[in-house]
C-alpha positions, 0 to 999 in steps of 0.5 A: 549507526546509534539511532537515538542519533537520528532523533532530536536532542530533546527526545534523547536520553535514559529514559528513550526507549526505542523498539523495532517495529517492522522492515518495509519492502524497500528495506527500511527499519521502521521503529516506535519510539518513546521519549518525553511522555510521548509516542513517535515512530522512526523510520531509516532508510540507509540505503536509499540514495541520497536523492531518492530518499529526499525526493520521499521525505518531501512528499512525506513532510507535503502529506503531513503538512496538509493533514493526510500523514502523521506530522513530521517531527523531526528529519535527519537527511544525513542519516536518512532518518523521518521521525514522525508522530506516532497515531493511534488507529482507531480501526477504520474497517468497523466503519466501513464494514458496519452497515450504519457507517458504511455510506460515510466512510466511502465518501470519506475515503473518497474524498481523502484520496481526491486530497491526496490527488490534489496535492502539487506533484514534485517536478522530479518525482518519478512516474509509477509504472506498474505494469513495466514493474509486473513485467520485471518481476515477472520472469523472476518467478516463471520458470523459477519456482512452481506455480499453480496454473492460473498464476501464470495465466493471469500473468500473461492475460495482463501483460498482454491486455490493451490499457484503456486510455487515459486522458486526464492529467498525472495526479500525485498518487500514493500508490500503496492504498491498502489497509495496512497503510491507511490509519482513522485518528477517530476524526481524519484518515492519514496515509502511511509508507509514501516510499511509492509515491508519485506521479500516477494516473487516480484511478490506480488508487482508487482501484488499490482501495477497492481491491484491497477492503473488497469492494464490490461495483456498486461500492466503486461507483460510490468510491470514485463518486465520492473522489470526483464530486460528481455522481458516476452511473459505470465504472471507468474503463481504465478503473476496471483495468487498474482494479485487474492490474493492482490485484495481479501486480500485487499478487505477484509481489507477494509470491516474489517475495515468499519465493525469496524468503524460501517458500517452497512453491506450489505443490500441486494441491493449488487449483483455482477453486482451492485456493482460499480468497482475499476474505478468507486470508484476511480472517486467518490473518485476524486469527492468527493463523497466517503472518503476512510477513513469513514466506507462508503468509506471502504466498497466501495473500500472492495466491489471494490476490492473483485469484482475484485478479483472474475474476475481474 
């Protein structure tokens, strides 16, 4: 398939360059595209069925349409195709991290998730369902590959945990929070990759948000103080347990997919005190030293996050 076809004819031409980006989790091709002066990026998902893909690309066009995506361009159904304007980031973690912004850019972390929370949720949407997919995936892994020990003891503990129940209404949750999914413009924050997008409980985002930028309790209060406009004094049950889930879940993403990318598995060295942190990994991946998209990578960032998860 030509994908300049997949872009409007205004955007088509000698002059059009097309250069891969990267392939998502699901598979799709995710390519920059420069045409007409402009900066675009196009992402085609050839294997989605057709219904799946739709049900994505109007959650995506909802996001856009109320400023919380980058704007949609141009989309192709037949080709499976969303051209979307390409934004540049202007690195939302200074912000955050800096002490003088830190108080503002939670609150308005806070409240653009509580717009994302307060969009319409399509009736056909599917629920998110984490912890049926961390027990799906799970057995893929144990027994299947070696693991340090407290993998699997972090594993079990989750499977076996009650979950604290939650009363409130599903939100459309994003459900794919994590720094690399969420770009500042210099003003607003957008939200990139809504392919997980759906039905969920809100404290699922707003405990990937505080697991993946490292956020400590009293930076949660403020977090889901900021998402609900109202002043929060302990953290949620159903919070906690989520902050747990989405570290273990997502750990165990990680190491599933090194695990088919050929990664060796563990090699004995790998104990609960050796094993570097999410900070740590986070530094070497700014450093150049770790690639989150080779085996090595994933398995680092797997370990990270299941570490994570045995604490909370």
């Amino acid at each position: 398939m030509s994908l300049e076809a997949c872009l409007p004819d205004d955007l088509r031409g000698p002059a059009t360059t097309i250069t891969r980006v990267s392939a998502g989790l699901s598979g799709a091709g995710v390519y920059r595209v420069d045409a007409a002066g402009a900066a675009f990026v196009l992402k085609v998902s050839v294997d989605d069925p057709i219904e799946v893909w739709r049900g994505r690309a109007q959650i995506q066009q909802l996001a856009a349409s109320a400023g919380l995506a980058p704007r949609v361009v141009h989309v192709d159904e037949a080709r499976r195709a969303v051209l979307s304007a390409f934004v540049v980031d202007r690195g939302f973690p200074a912000l955050l991290f800096q002490p003088a912004t830190r108080d503002a850019a939670i609150a308005q972390l806070g409240r653009t998730l509580r717009r994302v929370h307060d969009l319409p949720v399509p009736g056909d949407a599917d629920e998110l369902r984490p912890l049926a997919l961390l027990t799906r995936i799970w057995p893929g892994l144990d027994g299947q590959i070696a693991l340090p020990g407290f993998v699997g003891d972090a594993v079990r503990r989750m499977l076996a945990e009650p979950i604290p129940p939650y009363a409130g209404a599903l939100v459309l949750g994003h459900n794919d929070v994590n720094p690399t999914n969420l770009i500042y413009d210099g003003e607003h924050l957008l939200l990139l990759d809504w392919d997980t997008a759906g039905p969920s409980e809100p404290y699922y985002d707003l405990a990937a948000t505080a697991v993946f930028f490292r956020m400590d309790d009293p930076t949660c209060l403020r977090l889901i103080a900021a998402h609900d406009a109202d002043a929060v004094t302990e953290l949620p049950a159903r919070f906690v347990y989520d902050r747990r889930l989405v570290a273990v879940l997502c750990g165990t993403l990680f190491l599933h997919l090194a695990h088919h990318g050929g990664h060796a598995g563990a090699s004995g060295d790998e104990t609960l005190d050796a094993t570097p942190s999410l900070a740590d990994v986070y530094q070497r991946m700014r450093a150049g030293e770790l690639n989150p998209g080779t085996s090595a990578g994933q398995w680092a960032l797997g370990l990270a996050l299941l570490k994570l998860g045995g604490s909370l």
